[in-house]
Backbone as JSON, one array per atom type, in Angstrom:
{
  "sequence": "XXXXXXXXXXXXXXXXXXXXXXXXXXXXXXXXXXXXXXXXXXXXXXXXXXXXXXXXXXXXXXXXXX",
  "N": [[-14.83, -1.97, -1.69], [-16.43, -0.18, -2.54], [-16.06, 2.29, -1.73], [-13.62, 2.4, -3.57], [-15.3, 2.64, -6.14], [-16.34, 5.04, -5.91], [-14.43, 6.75, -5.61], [-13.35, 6.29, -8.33], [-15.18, 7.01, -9.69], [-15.53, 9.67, -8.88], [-13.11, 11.21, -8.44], [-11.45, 10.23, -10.87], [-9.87, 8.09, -10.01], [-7.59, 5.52, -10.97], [-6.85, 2.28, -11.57], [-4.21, -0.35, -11.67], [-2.55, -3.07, -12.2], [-0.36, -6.15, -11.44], [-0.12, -9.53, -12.57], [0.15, -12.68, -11.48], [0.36, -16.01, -12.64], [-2.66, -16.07, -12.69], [-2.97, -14.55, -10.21], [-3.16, -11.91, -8.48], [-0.33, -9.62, -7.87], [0.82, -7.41, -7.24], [-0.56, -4.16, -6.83], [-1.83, -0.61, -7.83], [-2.81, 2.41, -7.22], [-3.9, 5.64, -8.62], [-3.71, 8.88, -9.71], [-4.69, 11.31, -12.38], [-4.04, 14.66, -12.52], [-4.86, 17.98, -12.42], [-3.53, 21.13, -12.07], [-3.71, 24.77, -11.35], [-1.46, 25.75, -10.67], [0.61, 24.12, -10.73], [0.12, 22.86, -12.77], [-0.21, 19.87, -14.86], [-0.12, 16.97, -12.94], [0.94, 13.53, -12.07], [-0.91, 11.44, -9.6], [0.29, 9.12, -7.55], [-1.81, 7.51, -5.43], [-2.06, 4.56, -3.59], [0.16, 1.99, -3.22], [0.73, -0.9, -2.93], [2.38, -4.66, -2.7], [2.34, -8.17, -2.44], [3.65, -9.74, 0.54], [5.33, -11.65, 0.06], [6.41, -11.47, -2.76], [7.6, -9.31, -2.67], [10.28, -8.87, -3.28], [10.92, -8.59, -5.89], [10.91, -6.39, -7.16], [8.39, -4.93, -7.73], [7.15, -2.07, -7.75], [8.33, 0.09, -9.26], [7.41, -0.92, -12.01], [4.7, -0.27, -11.52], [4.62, 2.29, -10.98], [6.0, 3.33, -13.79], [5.29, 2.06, -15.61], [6.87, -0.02, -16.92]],
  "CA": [[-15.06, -1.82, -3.11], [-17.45, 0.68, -2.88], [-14.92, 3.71, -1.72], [-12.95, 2.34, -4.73], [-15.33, 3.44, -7.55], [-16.77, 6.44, -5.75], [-12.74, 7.38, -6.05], [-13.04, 6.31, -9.64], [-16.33, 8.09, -10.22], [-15.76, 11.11, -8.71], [-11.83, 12.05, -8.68], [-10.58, 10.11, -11.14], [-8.92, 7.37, -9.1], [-7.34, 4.61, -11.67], [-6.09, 0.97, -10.67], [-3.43, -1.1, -12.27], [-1.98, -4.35, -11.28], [0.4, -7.16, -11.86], [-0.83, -10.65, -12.29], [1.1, -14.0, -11.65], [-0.86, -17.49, -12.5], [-3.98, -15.36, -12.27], [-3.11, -14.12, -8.87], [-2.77, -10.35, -8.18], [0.59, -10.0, -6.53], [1.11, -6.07, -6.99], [-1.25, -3.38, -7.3], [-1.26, 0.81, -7.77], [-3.8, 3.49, -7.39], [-2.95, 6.42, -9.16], [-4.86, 9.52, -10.52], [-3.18, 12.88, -13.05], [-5.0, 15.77, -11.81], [-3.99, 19.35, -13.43], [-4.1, 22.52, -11.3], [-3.43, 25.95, -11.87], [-0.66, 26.43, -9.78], [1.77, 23.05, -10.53], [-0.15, 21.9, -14.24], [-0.84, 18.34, -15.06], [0.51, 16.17, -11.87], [0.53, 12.48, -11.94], [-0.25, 11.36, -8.45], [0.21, 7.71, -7.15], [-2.79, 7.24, -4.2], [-1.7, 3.71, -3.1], [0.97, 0.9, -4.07], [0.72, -2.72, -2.69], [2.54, -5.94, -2.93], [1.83, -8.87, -1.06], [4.85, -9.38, 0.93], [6.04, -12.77, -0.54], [6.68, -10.88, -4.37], [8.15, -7.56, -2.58], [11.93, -8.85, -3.51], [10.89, -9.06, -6.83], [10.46, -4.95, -7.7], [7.36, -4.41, -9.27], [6.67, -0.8, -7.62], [9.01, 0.53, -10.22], [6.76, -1.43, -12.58], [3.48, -0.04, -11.07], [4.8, 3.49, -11.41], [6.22, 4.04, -14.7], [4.9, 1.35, -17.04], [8.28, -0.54, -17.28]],
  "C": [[-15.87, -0.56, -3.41], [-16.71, 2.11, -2.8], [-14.29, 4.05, -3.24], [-13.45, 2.69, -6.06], [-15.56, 4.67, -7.02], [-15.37, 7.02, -6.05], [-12.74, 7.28, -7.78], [-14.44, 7.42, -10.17], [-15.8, 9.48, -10.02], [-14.18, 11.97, -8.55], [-10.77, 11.12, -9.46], [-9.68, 8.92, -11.19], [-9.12, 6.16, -10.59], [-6.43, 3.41, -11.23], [-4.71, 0.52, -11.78], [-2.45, -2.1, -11.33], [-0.93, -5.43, -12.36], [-0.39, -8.49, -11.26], [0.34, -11.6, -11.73], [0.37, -15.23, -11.9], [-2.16, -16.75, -12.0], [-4.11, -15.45, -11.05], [-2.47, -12.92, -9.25], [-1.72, -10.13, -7.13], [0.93, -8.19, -6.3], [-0.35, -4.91, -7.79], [-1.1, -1.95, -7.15], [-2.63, 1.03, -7.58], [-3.29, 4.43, -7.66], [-4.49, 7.76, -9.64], [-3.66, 10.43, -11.1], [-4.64, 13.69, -13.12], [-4.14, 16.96, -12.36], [-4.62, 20.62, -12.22], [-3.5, 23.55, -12.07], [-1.82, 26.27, -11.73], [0.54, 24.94, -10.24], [1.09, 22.56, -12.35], [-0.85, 20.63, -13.79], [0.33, 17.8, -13.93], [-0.07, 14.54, -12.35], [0.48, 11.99, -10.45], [-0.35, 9.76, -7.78], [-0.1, 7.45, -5.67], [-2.09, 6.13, -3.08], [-1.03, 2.82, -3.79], [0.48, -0.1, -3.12], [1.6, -3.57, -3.24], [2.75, -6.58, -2.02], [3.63, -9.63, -0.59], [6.23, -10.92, 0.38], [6.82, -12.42, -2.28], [7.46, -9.69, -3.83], [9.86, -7.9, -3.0], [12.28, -9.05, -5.31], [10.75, -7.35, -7.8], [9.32, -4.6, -8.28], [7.0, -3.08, -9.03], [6.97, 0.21, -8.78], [7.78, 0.48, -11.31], [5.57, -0.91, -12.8], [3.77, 1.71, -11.59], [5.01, 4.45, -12.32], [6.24, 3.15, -15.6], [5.99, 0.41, -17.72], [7.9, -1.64, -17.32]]
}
């Protein structure tokens, strides 16, 4: 937990998840970082889902807000 805000403190780093019956079955890490050289990037750190929900798509979900 503690990596996880210093990532949010200090570059950014933003979560988002899918629930089910208030259980967390998919989650993202993601940050949009802008350089000189490429602009505004969105970049997606880490995905997750726990392997019983993976036939169910949510990465899609996790990635572009669908």
């Amino acid at each position: 937990m503690a990596q996880v805000l210093r990532q949010m403190e200090n570059h950014h780093y933003q979560m988002v998840y899918i629930e089910e019956e208030s259980i967390v079955i998919a989650a993202s890490g993601y940050r949009v970082a802008e350089y000189l050289a490429w602009g505004k990037t969105f970049y997606v750190d880490d995905i997750i889902t726990i392997s019983s929900h993976r036939h169910l798509g949510c990465a899609p979900c996790l990635c572009n807000g669908s």
